[in-house]
BAZAFI-514882 format. One record per residue (C-alpha): residue number from 1; residue in three letters; y, z, x. Coordinates in pm, whole numbers, plus 50000, padded with zeros to 5 digits. Each point is the difference from the previous one (the first is absolute). Layout:
BAZAFI-514882
@pos=NUM | code=ALA | yy=Y | zz=Z | xx=X
...
//
This chain:
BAZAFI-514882
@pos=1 | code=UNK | yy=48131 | zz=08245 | xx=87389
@pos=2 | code=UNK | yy=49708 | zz=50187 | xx=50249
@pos=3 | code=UNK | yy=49677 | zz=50000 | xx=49825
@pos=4 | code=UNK | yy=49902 | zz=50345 | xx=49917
@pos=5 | code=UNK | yy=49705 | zz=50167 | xx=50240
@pos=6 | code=UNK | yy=49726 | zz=50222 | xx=49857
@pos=7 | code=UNK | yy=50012 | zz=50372 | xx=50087
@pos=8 | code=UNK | yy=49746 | zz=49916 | xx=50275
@pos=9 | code=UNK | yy=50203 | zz=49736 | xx=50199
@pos=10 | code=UNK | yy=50330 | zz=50173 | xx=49952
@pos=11 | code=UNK | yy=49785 | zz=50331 | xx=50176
@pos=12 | code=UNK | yy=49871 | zz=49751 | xx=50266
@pos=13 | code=UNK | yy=50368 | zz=49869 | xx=50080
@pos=14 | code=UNK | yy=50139 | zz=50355 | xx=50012
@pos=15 | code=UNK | yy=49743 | zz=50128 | xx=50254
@pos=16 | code=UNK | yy=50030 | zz=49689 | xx=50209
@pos=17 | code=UNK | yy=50421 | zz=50091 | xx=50029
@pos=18 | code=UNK | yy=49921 | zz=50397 | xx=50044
@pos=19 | code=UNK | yy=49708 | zz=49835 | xx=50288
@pos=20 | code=UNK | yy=50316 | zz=49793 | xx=50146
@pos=21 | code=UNK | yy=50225 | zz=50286 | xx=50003
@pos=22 | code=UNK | yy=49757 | zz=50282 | xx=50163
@pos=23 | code=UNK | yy=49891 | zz=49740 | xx=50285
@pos=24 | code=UNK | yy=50361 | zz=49973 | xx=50115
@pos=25 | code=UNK | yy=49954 | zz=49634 | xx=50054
@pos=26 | code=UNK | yy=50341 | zz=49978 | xx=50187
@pos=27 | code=UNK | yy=50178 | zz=49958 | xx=49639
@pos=28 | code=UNK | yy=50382 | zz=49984 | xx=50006
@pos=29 | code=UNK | yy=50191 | zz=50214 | xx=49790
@pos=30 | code=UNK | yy=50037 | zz=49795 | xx=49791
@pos=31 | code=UNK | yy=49677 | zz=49856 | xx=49915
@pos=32 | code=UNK | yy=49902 | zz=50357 | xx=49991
@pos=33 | code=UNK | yy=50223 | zz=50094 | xx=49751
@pos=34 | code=UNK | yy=49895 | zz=49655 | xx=49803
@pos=35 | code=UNK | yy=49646 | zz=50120 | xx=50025
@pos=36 | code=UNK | yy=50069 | zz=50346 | xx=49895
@pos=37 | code=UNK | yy=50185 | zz=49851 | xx=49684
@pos=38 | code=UNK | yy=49675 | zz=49794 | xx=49909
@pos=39 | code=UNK | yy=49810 | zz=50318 | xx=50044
@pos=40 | code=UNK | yy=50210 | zz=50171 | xx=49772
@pos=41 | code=UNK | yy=50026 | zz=49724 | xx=49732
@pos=42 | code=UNK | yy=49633 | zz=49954 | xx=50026
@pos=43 | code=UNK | yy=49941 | zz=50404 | xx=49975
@pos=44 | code=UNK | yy=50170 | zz=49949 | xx=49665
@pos=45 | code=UNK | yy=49829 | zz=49692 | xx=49824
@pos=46 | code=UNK | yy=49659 | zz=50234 | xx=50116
@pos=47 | code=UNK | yy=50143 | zz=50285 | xx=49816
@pos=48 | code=UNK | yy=50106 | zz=49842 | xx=49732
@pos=49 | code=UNK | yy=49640 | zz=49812 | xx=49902
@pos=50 | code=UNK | yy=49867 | zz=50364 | xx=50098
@pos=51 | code=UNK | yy=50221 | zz=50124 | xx=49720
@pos=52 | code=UNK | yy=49929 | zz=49757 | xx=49765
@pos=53 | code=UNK | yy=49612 | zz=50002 | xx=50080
@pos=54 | code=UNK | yy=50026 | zz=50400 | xx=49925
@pos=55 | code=UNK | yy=50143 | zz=49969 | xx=49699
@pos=56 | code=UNK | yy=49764 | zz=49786 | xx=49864
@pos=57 | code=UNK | yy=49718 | zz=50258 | xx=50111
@pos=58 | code=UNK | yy=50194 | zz=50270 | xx=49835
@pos=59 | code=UNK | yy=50054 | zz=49799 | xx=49673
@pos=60 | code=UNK | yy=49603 | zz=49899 | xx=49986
@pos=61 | code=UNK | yy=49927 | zz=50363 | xx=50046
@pos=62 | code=UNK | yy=50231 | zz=50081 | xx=49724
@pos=63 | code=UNK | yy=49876 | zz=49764 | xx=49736
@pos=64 | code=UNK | yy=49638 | zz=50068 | xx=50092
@pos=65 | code=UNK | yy=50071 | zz=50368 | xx=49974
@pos=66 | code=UNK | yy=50166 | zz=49982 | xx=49638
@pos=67 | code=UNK | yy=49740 | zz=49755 | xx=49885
@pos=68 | code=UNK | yy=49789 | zz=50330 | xx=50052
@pos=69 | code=UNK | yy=50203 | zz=50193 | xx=49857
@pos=70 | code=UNK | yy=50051 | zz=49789 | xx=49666
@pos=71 | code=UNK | yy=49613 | zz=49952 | xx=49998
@pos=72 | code=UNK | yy=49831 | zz=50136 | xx=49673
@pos=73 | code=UNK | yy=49822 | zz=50326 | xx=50077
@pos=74 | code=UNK | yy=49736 | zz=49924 | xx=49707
@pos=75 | code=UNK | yy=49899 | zz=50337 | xx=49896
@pos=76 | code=UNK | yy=49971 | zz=50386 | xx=50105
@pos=77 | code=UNK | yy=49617 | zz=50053 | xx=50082
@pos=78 | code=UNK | yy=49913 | zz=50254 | xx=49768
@pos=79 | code=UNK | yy=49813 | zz=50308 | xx=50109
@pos=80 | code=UNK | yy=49597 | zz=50049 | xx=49963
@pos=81 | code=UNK | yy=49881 | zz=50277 | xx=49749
@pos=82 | code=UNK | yy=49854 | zz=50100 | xx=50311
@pos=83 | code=UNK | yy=50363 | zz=50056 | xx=50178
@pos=84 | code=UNK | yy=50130 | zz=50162 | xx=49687
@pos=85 | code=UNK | yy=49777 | zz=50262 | xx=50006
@pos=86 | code=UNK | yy=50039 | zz=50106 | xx=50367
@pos=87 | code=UNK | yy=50359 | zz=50036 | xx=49915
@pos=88 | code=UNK | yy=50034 | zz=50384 | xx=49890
@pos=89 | code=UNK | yy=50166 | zz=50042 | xx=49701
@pos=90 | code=UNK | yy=50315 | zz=50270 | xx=50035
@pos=91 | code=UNK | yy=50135 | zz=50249 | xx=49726
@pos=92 | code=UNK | yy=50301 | zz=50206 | xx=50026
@pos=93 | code=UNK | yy=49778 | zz=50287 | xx=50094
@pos=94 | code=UNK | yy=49945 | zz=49813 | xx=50328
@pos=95 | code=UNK | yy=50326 | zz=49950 | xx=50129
@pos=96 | code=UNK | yy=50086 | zz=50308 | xx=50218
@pos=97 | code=UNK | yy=50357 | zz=50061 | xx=49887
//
């Protein structure tokens, strides 16, 4: 069973085979379509640890955001006798209709 690379060596292996392709190192058919099949398998085990790294960013967003959510708000501030009193006080004579 191959031992499993991190995200960084399986990057490091995948630009060495896109290197080895672009340089057209007189590479058979063959061995380019070999090396194009590692690129492609190693485009997908990047992908897939991208996917799985984004979902745990996503999820850790989520739970912090709904631990803010479910935080107690303690209590309304209540307004100064000072702030009451700049608030005009309104009768039906002062609504215009």
């Amino acid at each position: 069973m191959p031992e499993e690379l991190t995200f960084e060596e399986t990057l490091k292996k995948l630009e060495d085979v896109v290197e080895q392709l672009e340089s057209g190192d007189a590479l058979t058919l063959d061995e380019s379509l070999t090396a194009f099949e590692e690129g492609v398998r190693l485009t997908r085990l990047c992908r897939k640890t991208l996917d799985g790294a984004e979902l745990r960013v996503n999820q850790l967003i989520e739970d912090d955001e709904s631990e803010i959510d479910a935080a107690p708000t303690g209590t309304e501030p209540e307004m100064s006798e000072t702030a009451e009193s700049d608030i005009p006080s309104t009768t039906d004579d002062d609504i215009p209709f």
